[in-house]
N, C-alpha and C positions, 0 to 999 in steps of 0.2 A: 832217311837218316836214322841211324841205329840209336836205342835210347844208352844212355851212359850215367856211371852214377854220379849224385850229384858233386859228388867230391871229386870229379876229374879234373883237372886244372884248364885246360881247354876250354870247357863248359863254363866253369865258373867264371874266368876271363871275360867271355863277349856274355854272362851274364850282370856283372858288374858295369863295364863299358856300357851296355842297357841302360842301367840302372842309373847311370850316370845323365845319360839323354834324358830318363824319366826326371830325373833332379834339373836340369834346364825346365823339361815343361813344366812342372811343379811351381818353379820359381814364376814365371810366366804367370802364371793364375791368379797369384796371392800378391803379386809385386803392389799392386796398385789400391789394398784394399788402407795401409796406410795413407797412403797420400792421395785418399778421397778429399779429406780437407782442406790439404796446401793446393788440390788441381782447384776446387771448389773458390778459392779466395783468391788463385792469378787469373779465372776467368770471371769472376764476379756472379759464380752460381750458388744454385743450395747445393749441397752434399746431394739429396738425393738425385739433383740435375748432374752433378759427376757423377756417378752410379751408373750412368751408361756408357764411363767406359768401360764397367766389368762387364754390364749386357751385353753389348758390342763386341765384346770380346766371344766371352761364354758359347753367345749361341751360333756362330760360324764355328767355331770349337767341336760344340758337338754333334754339328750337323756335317762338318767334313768325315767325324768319325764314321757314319754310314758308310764312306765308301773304304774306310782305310783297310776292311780286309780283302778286298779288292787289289790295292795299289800293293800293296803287302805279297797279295799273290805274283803279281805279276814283276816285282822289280827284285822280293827276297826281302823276308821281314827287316834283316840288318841291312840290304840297302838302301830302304825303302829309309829308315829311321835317320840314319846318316845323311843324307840327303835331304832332310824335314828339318834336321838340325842347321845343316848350312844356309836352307833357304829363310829358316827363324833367323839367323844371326846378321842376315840383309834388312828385314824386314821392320824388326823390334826398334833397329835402332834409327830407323825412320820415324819412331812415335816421339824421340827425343827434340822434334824441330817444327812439331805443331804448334800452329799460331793462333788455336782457339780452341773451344772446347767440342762442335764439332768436329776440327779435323782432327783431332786425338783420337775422338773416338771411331772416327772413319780409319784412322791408322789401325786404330786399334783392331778392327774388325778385319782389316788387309792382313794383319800381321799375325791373328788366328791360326787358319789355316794350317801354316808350318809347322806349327809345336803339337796338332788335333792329333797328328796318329802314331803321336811317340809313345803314348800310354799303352792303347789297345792292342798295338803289336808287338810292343814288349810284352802284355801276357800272354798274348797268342802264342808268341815263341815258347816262353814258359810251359804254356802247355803241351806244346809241342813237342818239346826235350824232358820233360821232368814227368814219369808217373803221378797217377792221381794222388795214391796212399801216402806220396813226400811232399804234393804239390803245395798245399797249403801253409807250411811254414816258409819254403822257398817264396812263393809269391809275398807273403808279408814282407823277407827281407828286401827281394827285390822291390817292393814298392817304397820301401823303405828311403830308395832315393827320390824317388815322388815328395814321399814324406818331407825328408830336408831340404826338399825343394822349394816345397810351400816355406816351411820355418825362415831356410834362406832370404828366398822371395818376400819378406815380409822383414827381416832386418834390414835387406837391399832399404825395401822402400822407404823402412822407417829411418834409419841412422844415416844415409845415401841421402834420401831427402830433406832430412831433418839442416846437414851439413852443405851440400851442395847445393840442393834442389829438385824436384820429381826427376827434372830433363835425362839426371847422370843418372837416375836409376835406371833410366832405359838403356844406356850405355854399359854401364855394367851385366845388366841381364842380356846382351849381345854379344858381348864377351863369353860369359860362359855359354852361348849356346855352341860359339865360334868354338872352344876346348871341348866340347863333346862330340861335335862333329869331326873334328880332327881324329879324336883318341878312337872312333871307332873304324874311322877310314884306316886306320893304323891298321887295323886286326883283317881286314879284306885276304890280304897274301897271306898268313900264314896261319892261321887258323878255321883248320876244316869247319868249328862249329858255326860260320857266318854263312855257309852255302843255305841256296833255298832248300827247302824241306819238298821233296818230291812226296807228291799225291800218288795215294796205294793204284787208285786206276788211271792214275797219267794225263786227268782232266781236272782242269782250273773249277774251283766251286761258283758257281753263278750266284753274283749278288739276288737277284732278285725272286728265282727259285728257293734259296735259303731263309730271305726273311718272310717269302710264302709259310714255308715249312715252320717257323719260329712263331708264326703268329697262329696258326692254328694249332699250338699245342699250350694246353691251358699251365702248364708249369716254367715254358718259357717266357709268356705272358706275365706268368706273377713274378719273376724275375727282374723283368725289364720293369714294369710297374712299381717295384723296391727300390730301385735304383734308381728311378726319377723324383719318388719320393725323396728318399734320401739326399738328392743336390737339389731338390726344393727346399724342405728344411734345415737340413743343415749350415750348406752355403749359401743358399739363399737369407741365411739370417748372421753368419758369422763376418760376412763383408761388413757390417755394420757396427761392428764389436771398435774395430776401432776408430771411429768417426764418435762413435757414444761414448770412448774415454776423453779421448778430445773436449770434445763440447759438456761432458757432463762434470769432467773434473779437471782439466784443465790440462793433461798431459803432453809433454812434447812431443812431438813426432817420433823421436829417437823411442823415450821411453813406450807410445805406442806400440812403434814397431817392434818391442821386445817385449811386450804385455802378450800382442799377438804372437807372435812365433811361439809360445808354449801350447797352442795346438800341435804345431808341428814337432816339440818334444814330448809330447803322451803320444802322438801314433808311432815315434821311432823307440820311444818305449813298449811299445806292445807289439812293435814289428821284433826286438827283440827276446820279446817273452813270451812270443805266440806260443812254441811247441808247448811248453810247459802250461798255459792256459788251457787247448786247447786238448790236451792231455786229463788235465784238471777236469774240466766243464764238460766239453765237449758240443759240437754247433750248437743244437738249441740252445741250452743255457748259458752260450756265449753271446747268441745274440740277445736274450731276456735283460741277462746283465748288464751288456752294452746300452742298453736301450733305459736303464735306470740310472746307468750314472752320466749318459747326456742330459740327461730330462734332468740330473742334479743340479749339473754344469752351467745349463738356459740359465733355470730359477736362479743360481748365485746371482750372476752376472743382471736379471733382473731385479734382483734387490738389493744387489751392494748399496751399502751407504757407503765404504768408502772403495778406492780402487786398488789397494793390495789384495783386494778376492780374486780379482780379474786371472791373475797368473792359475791359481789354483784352478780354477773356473776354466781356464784353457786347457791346461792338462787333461783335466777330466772330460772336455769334450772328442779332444784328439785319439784319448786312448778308448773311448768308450766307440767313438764314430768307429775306428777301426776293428772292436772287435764283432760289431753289427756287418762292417760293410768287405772285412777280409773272407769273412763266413759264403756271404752272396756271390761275392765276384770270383771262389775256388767254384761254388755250386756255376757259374757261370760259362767256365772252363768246358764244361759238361753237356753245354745245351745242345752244342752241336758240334761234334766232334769232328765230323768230316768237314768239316767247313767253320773248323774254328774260327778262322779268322773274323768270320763276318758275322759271326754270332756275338763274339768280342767284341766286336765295331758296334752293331745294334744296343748291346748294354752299354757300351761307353757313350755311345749317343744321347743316350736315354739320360742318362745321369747329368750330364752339362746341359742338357736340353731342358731338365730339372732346376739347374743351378739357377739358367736365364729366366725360368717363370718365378722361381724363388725370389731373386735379386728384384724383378720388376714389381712383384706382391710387395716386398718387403721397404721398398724406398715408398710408397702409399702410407702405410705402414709409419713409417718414419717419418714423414713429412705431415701427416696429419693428427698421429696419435704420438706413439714414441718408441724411441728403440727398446727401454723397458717392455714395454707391449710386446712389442715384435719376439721379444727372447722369453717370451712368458706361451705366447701362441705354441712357439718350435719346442716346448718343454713339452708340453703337452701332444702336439701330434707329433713329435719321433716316441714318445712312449708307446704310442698308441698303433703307428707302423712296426714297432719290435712288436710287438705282443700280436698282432698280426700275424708277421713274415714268421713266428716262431709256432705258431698255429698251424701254417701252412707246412713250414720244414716236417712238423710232427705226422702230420697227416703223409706227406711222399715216402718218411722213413718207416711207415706201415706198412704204406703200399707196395714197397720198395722188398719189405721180409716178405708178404703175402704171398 
């Protein structure tokens, strides 16, 4: 498939349609991070004993992603993603009729799976159809429904559950995964850009040759090692943001779930101001900066006295996570080109596979010390991973003029 500019309408179509799926799995992710407290009080657990329905979740999540450049090759990245959708939208709303707190989260883990390889092969495609030199503001927008995915995901849970109950959150989150699979089955007939992308030598990239090839190079290595960082502290501590306004100040669920969704408006903020940022700064000093105003964001949120910080304290985490982790995952595009796919899948793996050791450190964490703790810890090691990863970019962009 010939590349085309990004303003073709065709293009932009089954890019958005994408982008739409990404906004289901998004939602998915974050649905349940409110209504750790209401699963926690209809099963007669801790908060950190609900916390494994986001483990449960997470790490079949990002352990299917290993294969999804695989299933991507073989079925055609859009109908590989269509098909992920329809079988979320069976799946999810089986979590709605769990009669305990294991089987939720046994559901929860069945119903993984389906939503793993919406993300990874929506950038695949991206990169696929978009040159380098434009890639990076396109993949912001496009993630961008990711982004409101999560925000959604997280009003679902709060407002949904606040008024009905967790169960209708998962009812609605099957809904919409049920309108994305539809909207993109739409585009199958009459738009050329949903064909699979034939391979320059006419042979399928072999998963296990490729992640050969990924792990003996010391820059995809520090890649995938960023990335798991990253859904280690990040989301490994921001599940907990709202169980900690809860219990620390008394908030409703409603208001929870809208305290949290302003992560989800700093990253669709900075998915919108990327060019211009990135124009501005430029990678490293994107990620330096990203990486000061998280470490801002933790510290608020660990020492608010009261809970009107929280919102600001979300923004600032949302947009700053994004201009660290949009920086990474363009450089990721790159690892491997002939075999995008699978190079995609191994960072995406990496990153949820981060979230589940996060999530697990962090309910310890929670249960023995405090969630203050926990958001005082991830201040200090995502500083400490930017100024890292911006060491390392600096050193490739040497070697790279040399």
């Amino acid at each position: 498939m010939a590349l085309a500019a990004p303003t073709d309408r065709a293009l932009t179509r089954v890019i958005v349609v994408m982008s739409l799926a990404c906004f289901a799995s998004g939602a998915s992710m974050r649905v349940t991070d409110p209504l750790l407290p209401q699963v926690a009080l209809d099963f007669n657990a801790t908060v950190g004993a609900a916390s494994w329905i986001v483990t449960a979740y997470v790490i079949p999540y990002g352990l299917t992603q290993a294969f999804s450049g695989a299933i991507g090759d073989r079925l055609g990245k859009c109908q590989a993603v269509a098909l992920a959708c329809a079988l979320s939208a069976i799946l999810v709303v089986l979590c709605a009729f769990a009669q305990s707190l294991p089987q939720l989260t046994l559901l929860r883990l069945v119903a993984a799976p389906g939503a793993a390889i919406i993300v990874p092969l929506g950038m695949a495609y991206i990169g696929d159809v978009i040159p380098y030199e434009r890639r990076q503001p396109v993949l912001a927008r496009f993630l961008a429904g990711a982004m409101a995915g999560m925000l959604s995901g997280q009003l679902i849970g709060g407002i949904v559950g606040d008024y009905l109950g967790w169960r209708y959150a998962f009812i609605v989150l099957a809904g919409v995964f049920a309108v994305a699979s539809i909207a993109l089955f739409s585009q199958f007939r009459s738009n050329p850009w949903t064909k699979p992308v034939a391979h320059a030598d006419g042979e399928r990239p072999q998963m296990i040759p490729s992640y050969r090839k990924m792990a003996a190079s010391s820059w995809c290595r520090f890649l995938i090692i960023t990335v798991f960082l990253e859904g280690a502290i990040m989301f490994g501590t921001y599940t907990y943001v709202g169980a900690d306004l809860h219990t620390r100040f008394g908030l409703s669920f409603t208001a929870v779930g809208l305290v949290v969704a302003t992560f989800g408006i700093g990253s669709i903020v900075y998915a919108m101001l990327s060019p211009h940022i990135l124009r501005l700064l430029g990678e490293r000093k994107m990620v330096v900066a990203g990486g000061f105003i998280v470490a801002v964001g933790f510290l608020v949120l660990a020492g608010a006295p009261v809970w009107q910080l929280a919102p600001a304290a979300g923004l600032l985490l949302g947009f700053g996570y994004y201009m660290v982790h949009n920086t990474i995952q363009t450089k990721a595009t790159q690892m491997l080109p002939e075999a995008r796919g699978n190079a995609i899948a191994a960072f995406s793996c990496a990153l949820f596979v981060g979230q589940s050791v996060g999530v697990a450190f962090g309910s310890v964490v929670v249960d023995y010390q405090s969630a203050p703790t926990l958001f005082a810890l991830a201040a200090a090691g995502w500083l400490a991973m930017a100024l890292w990863a911006t060491m390392r970019l600096a050193r490739q962009h040497a070697a790279a003029k040399a």
